[in-house]
FIDREN-853942 format. One record per residue: residue number from 1; residue in three letters; chain; x, y, z of N, C-alpha, C, CB in turn. Coordinates in Angstrom, 2 decimals. Glycine has a CB too. Layout:
// residues N
@i: NUM	aa: ala	ch: A	n_px: X	n_py: Y	n_pz: Z	ca_px: X	ca_py: Y	ca_pz: Z	c_px: X	c_py: Y	c_pz: Z	cb_px: X	cb_py: Y	cb_pz: Z .
...
This chain:
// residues 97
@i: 1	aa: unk	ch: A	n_px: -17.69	n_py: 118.99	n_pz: 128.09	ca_px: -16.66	ca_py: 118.83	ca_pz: 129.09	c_px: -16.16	c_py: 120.19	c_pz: 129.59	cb_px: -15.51	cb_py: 118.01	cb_pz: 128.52 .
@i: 2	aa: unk	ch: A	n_px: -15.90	n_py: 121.19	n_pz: 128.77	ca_px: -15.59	ca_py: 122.55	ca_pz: 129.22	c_px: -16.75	c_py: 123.36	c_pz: 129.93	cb_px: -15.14	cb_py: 123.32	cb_pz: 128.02 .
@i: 3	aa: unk	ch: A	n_px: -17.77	n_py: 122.93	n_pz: 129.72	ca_px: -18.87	ca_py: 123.43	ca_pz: 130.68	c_px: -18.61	c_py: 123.75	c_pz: 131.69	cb_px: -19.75	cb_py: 122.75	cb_pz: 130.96 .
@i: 4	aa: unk	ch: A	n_px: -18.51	n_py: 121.78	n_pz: 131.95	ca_px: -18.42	ca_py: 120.89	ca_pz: 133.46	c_px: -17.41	c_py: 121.86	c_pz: 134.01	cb_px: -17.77	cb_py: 119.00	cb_pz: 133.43 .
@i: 5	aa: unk	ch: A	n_px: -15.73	n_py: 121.59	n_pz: 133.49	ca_px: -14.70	ca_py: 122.15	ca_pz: 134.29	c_px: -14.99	c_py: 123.80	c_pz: 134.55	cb_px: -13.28	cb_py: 121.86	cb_pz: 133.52 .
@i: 6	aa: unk	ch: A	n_px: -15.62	n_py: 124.29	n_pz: 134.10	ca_px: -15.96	ca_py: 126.02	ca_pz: 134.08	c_px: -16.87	c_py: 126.01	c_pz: 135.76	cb_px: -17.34	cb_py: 126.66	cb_pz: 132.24 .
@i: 7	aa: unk	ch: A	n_px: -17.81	n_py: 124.86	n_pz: 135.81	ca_px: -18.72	ca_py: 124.77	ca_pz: 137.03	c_px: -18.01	c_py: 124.81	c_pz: 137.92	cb_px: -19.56	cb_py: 123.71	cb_pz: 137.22 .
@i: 8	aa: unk	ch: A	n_px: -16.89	n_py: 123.60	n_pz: 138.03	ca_px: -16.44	ca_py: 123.04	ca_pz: 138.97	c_px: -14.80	c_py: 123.80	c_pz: 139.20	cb_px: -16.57	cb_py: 121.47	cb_pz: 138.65 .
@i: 9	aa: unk	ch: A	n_px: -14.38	n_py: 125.02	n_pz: 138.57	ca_px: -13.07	ca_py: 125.44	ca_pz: 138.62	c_px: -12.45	c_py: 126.35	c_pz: 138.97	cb_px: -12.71	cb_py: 125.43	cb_pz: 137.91 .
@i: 10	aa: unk	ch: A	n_px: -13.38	n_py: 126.97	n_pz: 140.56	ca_px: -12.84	ca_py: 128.06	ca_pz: 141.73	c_px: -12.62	c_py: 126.74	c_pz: 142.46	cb_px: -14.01	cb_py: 129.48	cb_pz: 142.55 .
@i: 11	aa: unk	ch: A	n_px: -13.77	n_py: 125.59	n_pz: 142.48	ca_px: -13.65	ca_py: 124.67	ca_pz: 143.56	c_px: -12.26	c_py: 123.87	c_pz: 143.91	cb_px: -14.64	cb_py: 123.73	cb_pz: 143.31 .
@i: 12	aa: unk	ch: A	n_px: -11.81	n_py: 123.74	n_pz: 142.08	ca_px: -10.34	ca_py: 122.73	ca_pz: 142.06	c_px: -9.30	c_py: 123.51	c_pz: 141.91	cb_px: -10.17	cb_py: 121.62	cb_pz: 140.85 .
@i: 13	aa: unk	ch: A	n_px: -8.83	n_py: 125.05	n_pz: 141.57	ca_px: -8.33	ca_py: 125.92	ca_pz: 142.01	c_px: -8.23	c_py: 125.84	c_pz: 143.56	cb_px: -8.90	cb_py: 126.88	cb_pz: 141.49 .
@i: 14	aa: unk	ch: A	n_px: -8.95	n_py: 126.04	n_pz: 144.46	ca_px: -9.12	ca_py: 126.50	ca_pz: 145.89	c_px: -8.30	c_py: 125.38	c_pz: 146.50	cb_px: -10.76	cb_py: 126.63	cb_pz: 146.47 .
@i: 15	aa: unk	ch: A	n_px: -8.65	n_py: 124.30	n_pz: 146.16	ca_px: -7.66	ca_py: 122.73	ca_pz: 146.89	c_px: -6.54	c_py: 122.97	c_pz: 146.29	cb_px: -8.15	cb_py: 120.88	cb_pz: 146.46 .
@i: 16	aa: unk	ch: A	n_px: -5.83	n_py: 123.63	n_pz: 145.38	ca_px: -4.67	ca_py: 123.57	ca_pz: 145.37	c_px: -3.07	c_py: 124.51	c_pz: 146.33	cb_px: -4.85	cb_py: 123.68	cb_pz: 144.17 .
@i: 17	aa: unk	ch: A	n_px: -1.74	n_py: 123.60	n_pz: 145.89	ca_px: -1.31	ca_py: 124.65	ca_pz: 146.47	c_px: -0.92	c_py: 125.43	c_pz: 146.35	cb_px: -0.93	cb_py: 124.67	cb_pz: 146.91 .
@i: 18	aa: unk	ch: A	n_px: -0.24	n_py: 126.45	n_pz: 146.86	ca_px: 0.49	ca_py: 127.23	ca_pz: 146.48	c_px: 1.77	c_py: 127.14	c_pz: 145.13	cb_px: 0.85	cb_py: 127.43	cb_pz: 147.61 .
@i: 19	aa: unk	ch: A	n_px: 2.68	n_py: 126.33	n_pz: 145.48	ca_px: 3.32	ca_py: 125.42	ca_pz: 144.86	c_px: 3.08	c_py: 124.76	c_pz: 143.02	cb_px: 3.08	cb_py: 124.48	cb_pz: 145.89 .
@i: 20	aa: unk	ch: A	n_px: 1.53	n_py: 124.00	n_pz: 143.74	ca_px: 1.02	ca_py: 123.74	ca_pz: 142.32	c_px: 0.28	c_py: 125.18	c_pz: 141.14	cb_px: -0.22	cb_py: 122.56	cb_pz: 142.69 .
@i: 21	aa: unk	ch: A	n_px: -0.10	n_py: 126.02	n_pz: 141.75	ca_px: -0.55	ca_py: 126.74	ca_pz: 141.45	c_px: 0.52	c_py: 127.81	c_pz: 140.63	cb_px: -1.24	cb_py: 126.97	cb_pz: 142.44 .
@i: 22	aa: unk	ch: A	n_px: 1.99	n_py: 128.25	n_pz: 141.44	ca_px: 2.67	ca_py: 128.66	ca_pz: 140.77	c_px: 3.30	c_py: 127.90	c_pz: 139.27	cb_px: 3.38	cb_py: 128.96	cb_pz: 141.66 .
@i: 23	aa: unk	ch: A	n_px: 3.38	n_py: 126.29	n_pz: 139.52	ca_px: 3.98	ca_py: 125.61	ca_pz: 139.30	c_px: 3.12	c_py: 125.57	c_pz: 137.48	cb_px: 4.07	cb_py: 124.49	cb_pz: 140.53 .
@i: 24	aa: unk	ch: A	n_px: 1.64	n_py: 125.82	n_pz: 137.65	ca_px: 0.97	ca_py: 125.46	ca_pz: 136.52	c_px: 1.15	c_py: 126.76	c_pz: 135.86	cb_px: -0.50	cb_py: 124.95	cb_pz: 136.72 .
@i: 25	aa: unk	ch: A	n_px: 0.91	n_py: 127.88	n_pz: 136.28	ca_px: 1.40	ca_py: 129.33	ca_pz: 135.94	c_px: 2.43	c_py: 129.60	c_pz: 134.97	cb_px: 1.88	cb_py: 129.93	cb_pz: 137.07 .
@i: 26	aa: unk	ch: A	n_px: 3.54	n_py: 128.56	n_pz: 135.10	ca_px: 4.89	ca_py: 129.05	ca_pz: 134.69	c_px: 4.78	c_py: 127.76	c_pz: 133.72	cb_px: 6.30	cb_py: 129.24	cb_pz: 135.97 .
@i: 27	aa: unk	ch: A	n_px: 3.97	n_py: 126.89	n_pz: 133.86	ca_px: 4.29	ca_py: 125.60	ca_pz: 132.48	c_px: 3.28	c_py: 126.51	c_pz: 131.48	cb_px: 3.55	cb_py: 123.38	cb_pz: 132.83 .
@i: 28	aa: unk	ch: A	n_px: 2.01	n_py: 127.19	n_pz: 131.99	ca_px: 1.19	ca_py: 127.75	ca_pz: 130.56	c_px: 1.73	c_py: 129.06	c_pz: 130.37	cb_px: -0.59	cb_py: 127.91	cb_pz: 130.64 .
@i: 29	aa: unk	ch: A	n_px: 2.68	n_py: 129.80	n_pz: 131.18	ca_px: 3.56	ca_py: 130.97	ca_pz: 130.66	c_px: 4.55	c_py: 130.58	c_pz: 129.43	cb_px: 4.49	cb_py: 131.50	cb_pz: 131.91 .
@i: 30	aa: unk	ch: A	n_px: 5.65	n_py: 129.34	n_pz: 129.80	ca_px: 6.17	ca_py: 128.71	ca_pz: 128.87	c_px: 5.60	c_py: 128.71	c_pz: 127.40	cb_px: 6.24	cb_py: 127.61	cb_pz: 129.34 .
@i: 31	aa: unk	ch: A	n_px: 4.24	n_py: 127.53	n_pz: 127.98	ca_px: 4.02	ca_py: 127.24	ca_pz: 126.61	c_px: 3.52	c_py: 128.20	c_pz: 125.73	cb_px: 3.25	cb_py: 126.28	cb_pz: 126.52 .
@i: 32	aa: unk	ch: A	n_px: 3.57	n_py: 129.34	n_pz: 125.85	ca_px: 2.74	ca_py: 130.13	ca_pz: 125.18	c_px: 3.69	c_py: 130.98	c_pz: 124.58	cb_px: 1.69	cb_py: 130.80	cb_pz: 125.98 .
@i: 33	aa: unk	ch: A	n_px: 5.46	n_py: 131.10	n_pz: 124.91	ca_px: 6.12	ca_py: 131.93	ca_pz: 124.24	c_px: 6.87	c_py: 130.73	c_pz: 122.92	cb_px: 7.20	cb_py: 132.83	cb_pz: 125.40 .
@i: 34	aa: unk	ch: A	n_px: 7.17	n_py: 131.30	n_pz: 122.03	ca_px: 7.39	ca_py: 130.50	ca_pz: 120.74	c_px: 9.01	c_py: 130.03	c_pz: 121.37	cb_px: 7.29	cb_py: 131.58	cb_pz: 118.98 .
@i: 35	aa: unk	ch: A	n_px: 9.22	n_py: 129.15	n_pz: 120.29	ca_px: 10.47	ca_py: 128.32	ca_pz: 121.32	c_px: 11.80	c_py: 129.28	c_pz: 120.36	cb_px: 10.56	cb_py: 125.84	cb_pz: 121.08 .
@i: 36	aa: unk	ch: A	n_px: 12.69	n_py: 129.28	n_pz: 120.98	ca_px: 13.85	ca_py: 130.98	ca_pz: 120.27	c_px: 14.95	c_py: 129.66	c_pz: 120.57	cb_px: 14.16	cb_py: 133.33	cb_pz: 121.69 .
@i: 37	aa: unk	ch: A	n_px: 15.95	n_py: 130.52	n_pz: 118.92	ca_px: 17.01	ca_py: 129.86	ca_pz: 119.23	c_px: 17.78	c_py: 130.20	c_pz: 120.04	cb_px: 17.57	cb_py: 129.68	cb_pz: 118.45 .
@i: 38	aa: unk	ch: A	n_px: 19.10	n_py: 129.55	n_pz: 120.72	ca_px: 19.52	ca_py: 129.80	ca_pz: 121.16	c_px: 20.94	c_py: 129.07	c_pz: 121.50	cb_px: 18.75	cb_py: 130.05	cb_pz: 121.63 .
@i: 39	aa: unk	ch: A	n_px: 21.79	n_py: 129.25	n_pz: 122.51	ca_px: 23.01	ca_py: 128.39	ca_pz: 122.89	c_px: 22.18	c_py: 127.01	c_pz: 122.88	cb_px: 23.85	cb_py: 128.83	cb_pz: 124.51 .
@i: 40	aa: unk	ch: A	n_px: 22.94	n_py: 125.79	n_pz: 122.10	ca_px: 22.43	ca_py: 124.75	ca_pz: 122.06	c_px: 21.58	c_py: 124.13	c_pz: 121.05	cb_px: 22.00	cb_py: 124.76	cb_pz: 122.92 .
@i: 41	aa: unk	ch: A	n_px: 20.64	n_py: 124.99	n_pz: 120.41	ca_px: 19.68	ca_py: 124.84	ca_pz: 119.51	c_px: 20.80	c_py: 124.10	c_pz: 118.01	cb_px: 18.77	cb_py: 126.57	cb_pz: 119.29 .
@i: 42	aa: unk	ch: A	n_px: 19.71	n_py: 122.94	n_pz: 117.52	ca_px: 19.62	ca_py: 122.42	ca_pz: 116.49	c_px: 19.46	c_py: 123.09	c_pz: 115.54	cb_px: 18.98	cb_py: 121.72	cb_pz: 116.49 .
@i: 43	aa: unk	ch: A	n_px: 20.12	n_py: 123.56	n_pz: 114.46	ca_px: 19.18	ca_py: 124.34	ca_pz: 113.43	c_px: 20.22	c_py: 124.30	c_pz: 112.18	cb_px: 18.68	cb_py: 126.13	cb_pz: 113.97 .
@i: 44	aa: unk	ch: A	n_px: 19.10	n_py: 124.70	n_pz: 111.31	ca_px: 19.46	ca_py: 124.09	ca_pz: 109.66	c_px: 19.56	c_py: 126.19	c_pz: 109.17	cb_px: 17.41	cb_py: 122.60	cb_pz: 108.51 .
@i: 45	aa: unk	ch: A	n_px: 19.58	n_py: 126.42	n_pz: 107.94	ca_px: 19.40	ca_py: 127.41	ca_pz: 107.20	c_px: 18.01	c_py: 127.57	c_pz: 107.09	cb_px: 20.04	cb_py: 127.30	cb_pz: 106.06 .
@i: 46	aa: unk	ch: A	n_px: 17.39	n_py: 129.15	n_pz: 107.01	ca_px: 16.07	ca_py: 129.02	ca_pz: 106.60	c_px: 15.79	c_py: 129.16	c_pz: 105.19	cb_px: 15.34	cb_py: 129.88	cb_pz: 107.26 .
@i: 47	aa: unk	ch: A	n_px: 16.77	n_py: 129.77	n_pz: 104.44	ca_px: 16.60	ca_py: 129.94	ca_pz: 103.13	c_px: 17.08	c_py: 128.37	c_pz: 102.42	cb_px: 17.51	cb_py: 131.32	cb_pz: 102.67 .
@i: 48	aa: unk	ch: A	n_px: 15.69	n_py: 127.82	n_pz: 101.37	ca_px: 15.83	ca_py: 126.83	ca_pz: 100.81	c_px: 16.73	c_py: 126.87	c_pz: 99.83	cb_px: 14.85	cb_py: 126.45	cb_pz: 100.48 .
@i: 49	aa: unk	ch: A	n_px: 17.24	n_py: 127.87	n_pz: 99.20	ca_px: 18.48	ca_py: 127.98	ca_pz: 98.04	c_px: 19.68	c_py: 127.79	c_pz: 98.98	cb_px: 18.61	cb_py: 129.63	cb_pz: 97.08 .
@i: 50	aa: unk	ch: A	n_px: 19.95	n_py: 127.82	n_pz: 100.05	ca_px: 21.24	ca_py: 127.51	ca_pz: 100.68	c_px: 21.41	c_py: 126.39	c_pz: 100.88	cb_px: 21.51	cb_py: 128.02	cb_pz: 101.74 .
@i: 51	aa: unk	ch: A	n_px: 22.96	n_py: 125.71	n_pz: 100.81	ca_px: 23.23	ca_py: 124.52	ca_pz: 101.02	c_px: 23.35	c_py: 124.18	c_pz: 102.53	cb_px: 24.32	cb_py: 124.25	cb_pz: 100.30 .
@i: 52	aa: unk	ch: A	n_px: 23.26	n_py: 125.15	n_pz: 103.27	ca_px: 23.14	ca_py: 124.96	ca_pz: 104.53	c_px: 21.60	c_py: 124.41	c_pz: 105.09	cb_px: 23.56	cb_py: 126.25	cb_pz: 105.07 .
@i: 53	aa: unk	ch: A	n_px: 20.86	n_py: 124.06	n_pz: 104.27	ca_px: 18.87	ca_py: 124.34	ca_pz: 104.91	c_px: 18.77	c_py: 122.77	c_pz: 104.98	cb_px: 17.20	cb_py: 125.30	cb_pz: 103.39 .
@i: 54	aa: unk	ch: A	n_px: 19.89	n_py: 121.72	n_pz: 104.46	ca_px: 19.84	ca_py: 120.19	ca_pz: 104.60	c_px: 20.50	c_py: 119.89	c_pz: 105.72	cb_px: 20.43	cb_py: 119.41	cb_pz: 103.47 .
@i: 55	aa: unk	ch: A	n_px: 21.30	n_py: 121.14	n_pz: 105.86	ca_px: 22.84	ca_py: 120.33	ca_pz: 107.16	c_px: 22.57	c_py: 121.06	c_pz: 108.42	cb_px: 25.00	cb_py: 120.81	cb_pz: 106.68 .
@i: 56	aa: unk	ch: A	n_px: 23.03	n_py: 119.85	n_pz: 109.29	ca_px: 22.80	ca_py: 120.32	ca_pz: 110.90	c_px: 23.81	c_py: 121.23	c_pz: 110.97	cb_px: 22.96	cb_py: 119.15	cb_pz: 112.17 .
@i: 57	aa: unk	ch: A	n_px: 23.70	n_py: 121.73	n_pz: 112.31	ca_px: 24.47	ca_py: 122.90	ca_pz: 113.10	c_px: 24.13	c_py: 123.23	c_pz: 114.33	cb_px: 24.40	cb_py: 124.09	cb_pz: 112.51 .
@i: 58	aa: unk	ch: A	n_px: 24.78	n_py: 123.45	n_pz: 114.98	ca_px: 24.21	ca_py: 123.85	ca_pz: 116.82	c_px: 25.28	c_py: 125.25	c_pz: 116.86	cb_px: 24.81	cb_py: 122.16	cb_pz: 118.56 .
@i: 59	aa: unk	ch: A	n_px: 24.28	n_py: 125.68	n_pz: 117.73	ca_px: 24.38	ca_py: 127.46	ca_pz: 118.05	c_px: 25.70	c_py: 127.45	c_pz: 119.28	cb_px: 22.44	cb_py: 128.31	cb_pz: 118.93 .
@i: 60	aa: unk	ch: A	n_px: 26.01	n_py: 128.11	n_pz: 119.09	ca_px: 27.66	ca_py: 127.81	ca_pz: 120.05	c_px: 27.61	c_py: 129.26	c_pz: 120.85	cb_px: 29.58	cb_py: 127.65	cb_pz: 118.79 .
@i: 61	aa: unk	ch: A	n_px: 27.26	n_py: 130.34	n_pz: 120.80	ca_px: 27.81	ca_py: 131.30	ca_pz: 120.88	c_px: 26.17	c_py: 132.20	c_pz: 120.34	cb_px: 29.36	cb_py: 131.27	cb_pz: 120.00 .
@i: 62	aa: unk	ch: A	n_px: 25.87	n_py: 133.26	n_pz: 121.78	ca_px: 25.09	ca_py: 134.11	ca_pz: 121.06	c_px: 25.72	c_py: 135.54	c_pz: 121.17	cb_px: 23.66	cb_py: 134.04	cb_pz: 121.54 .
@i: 63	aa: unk	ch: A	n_px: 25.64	n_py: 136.50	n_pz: 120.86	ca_px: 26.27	ca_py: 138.02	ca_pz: 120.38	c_px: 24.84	c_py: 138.51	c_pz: 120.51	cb_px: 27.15	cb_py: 138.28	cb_pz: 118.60 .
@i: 64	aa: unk	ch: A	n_px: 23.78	n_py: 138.33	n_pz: 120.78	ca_px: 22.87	ca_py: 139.09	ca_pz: 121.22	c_px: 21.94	c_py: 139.33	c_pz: 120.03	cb_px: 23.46	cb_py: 140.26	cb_pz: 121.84 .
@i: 65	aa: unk	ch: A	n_px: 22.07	n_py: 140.09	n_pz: 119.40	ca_px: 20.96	ca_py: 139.96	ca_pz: 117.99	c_px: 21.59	c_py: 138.58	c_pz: 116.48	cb_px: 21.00	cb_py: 142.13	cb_pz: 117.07 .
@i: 66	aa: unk	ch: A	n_px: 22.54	n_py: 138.48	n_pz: 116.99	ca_px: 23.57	ca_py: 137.30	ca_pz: 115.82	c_px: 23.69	c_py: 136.21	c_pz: 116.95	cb_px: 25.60	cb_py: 137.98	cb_pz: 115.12 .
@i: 67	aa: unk	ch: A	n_px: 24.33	n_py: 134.97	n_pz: 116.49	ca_px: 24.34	ca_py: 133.73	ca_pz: 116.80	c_px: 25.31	c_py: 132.75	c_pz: 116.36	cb_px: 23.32	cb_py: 133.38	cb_pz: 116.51 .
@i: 68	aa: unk	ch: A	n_px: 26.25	n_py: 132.34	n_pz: 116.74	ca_px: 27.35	ca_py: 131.43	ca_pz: 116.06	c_px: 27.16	c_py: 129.99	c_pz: 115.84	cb_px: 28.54	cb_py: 131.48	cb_pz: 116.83 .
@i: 69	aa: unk	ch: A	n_px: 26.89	n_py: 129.46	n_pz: 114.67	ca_px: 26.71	ca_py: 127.96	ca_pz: 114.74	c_px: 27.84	c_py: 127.46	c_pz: 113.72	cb_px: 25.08	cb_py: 127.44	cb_pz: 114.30 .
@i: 70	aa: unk	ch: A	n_px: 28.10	n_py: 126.56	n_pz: 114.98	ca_px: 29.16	ca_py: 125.47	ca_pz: 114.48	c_px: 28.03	c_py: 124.51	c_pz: 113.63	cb_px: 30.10	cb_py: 124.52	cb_pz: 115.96 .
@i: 71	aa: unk	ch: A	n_px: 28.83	n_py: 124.73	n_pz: 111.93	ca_px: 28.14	ca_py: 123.48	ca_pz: 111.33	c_px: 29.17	c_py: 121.85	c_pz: 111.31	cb_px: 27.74	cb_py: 124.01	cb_pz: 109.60 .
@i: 72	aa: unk	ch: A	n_px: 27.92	n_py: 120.69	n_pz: 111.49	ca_px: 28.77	ca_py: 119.37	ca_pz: 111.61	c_px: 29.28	c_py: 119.15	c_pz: 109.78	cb_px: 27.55	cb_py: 117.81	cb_pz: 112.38 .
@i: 73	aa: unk	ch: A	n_px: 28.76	n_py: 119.84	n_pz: 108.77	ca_px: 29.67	ca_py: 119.42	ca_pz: 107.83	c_px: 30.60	c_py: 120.32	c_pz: 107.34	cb_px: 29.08	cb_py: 118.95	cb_pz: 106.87 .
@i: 74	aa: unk	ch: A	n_px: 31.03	n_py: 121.19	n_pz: 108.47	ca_px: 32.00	ca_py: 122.00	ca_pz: 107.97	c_px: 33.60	c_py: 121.24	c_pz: 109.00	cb_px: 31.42	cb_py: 123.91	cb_pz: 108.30 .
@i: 75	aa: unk	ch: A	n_px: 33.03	n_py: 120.23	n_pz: 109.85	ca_px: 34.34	ca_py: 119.61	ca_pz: 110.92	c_px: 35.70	c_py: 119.66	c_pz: 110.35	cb_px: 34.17	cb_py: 117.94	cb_pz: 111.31 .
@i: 76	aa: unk	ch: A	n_px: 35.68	n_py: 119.43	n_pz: 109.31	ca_px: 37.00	ca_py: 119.31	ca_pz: 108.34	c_px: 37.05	c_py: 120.11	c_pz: 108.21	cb_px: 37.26	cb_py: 118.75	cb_pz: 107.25 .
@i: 77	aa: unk	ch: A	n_px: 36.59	n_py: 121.78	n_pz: 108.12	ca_px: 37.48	ca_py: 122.46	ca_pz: 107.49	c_px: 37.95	c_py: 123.29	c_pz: 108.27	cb_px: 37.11	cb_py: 122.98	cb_pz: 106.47 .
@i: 78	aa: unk	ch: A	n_px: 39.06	n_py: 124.14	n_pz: 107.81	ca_px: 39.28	ca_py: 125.26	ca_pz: 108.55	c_px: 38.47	c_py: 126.39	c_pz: 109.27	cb_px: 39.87	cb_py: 125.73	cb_pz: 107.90 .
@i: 79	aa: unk	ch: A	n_px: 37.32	n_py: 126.62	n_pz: 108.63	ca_px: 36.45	ca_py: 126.94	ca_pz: 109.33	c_px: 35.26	c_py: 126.33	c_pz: 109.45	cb_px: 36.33	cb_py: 127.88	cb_pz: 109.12 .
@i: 80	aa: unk	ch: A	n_px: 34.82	n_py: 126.51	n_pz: 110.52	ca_px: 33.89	ca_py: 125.17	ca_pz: 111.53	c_px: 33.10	c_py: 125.93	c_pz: 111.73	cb_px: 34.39	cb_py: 124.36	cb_pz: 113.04 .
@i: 81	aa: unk	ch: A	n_px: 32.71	n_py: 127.68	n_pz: 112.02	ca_px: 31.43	ca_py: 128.61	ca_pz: 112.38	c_px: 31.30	c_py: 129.48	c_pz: 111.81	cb_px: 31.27	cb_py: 129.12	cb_pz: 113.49 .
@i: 82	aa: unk	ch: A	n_px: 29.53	n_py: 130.12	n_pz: 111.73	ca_px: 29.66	ca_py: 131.53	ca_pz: 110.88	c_px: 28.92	c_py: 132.17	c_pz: 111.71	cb_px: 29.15	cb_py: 131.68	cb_pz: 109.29 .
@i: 83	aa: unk	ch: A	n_px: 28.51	n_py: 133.31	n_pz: 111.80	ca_px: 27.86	ca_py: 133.79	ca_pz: 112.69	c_px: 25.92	c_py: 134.15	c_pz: 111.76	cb_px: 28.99	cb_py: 135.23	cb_pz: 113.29 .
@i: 84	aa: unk	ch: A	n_px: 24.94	n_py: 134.58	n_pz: 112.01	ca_px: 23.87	ca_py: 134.59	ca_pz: 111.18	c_px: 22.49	c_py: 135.09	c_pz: 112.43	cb_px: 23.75	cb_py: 132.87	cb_pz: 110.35 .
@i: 85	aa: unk	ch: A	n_px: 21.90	n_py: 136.18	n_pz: 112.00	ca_px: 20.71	ca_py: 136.19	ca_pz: 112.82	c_px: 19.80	c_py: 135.24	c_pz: 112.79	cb_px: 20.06	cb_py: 137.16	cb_pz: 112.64 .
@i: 86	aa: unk	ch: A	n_px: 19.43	n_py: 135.77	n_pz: 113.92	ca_px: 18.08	ca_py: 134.36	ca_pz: 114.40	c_px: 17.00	c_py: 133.81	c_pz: 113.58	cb_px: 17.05	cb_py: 134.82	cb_pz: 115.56 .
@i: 87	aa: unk	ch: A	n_px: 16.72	n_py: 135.06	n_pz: 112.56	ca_px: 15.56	ca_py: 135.04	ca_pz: 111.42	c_px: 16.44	c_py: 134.13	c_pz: 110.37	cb_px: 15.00	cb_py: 136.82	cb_pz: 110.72 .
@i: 88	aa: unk	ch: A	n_px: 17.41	n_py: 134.09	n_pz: 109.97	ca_px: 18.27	ca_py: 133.23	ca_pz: 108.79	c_px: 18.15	c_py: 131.63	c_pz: 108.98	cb_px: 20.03	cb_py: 133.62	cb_pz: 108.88 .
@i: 89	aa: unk	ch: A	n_px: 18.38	n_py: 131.78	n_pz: 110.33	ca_px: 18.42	ca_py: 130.12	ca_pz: 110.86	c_px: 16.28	c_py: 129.69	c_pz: 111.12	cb_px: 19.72	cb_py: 130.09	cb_pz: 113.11 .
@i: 90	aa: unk	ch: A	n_px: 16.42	n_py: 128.26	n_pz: 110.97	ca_px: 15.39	ca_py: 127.64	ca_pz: 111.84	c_px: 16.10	c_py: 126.18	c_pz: 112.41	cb_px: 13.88	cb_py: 127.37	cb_pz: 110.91 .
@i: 91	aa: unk	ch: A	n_px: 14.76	n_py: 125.56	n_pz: 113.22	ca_px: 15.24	ca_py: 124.10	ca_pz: 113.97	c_px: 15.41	c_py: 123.54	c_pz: 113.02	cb_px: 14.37	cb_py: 123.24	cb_pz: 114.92 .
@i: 92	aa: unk	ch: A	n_px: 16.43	n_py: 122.52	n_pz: 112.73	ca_px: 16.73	ca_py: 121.29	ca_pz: 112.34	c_px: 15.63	c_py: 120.41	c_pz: 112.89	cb_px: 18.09	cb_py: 120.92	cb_pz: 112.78 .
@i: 93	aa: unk	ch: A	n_px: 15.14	n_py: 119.46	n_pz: 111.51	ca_px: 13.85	ca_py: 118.94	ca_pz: 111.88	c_px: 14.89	c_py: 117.46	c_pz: 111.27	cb_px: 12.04	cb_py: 119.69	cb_pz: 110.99 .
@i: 94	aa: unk	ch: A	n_px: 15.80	n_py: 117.10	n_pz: 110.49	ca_px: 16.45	ca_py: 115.95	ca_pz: 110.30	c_px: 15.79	c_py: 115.60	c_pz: 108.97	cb_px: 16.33	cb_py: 114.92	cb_pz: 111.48 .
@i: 95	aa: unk	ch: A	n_px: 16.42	n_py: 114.14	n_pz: 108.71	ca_px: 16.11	ca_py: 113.81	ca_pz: 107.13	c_px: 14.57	c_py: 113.55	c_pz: 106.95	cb_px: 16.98	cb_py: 112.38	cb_pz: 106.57 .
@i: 96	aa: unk	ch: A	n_px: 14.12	n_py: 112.81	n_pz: 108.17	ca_px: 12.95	ca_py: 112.37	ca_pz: 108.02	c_px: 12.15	c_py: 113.31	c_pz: 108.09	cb_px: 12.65	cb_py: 111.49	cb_pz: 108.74 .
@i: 97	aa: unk	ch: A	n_px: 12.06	n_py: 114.30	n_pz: 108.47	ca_px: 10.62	ca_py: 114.96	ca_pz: 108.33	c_px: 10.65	c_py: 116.70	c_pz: 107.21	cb_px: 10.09	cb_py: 115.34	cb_pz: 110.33 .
């Protein structure tokens, strides 16, 4: 099959448009940079000895090389955020997986 499309792929390039052409550019630019946390991001602790690496948290606040995440089982307490570089944290993947 990769042959085929190699034969046939100035031809299906050339029918496209402009538009699509930028448009495919910037979805395989995307996919190719690793996904970064950020404002919004889901994420647990990366270190497995922390009690934080079971519990959710979303990133509230970035400071540029650090990151503020509000954790959901800290709601009760007086304090609700800590701040932590990007390497400390990963995604929250949930109970199931």
């Amino acid at each position: 099959m990769a042959q085929e499309y190699e034969v046939i792929k100035q031809d299906y390039w050339a029918e496209l448009s402009t538009e699509e052409i930028d448009l495919i550019s910037t979805l395989q630019n995307a996919s190719l940079q690793p996904d970064t946390i950020g404002i919004g991001s889901i994420v647990a602790h990366a270190d497995p000895y922390r009690t934080l690496y079971v519990e959710r948290g979303e990133v509230v606040e970035d400071l540029g090389e650090e990151v503020v995440v509000a954790w959901d089982c800290w709601k009760k307490q007086s304090k609700k955020t800590d701040r932590y570089f990007r390497d400390e944290l990963r995604f929250w993947q949930g109970e199931n997986q």
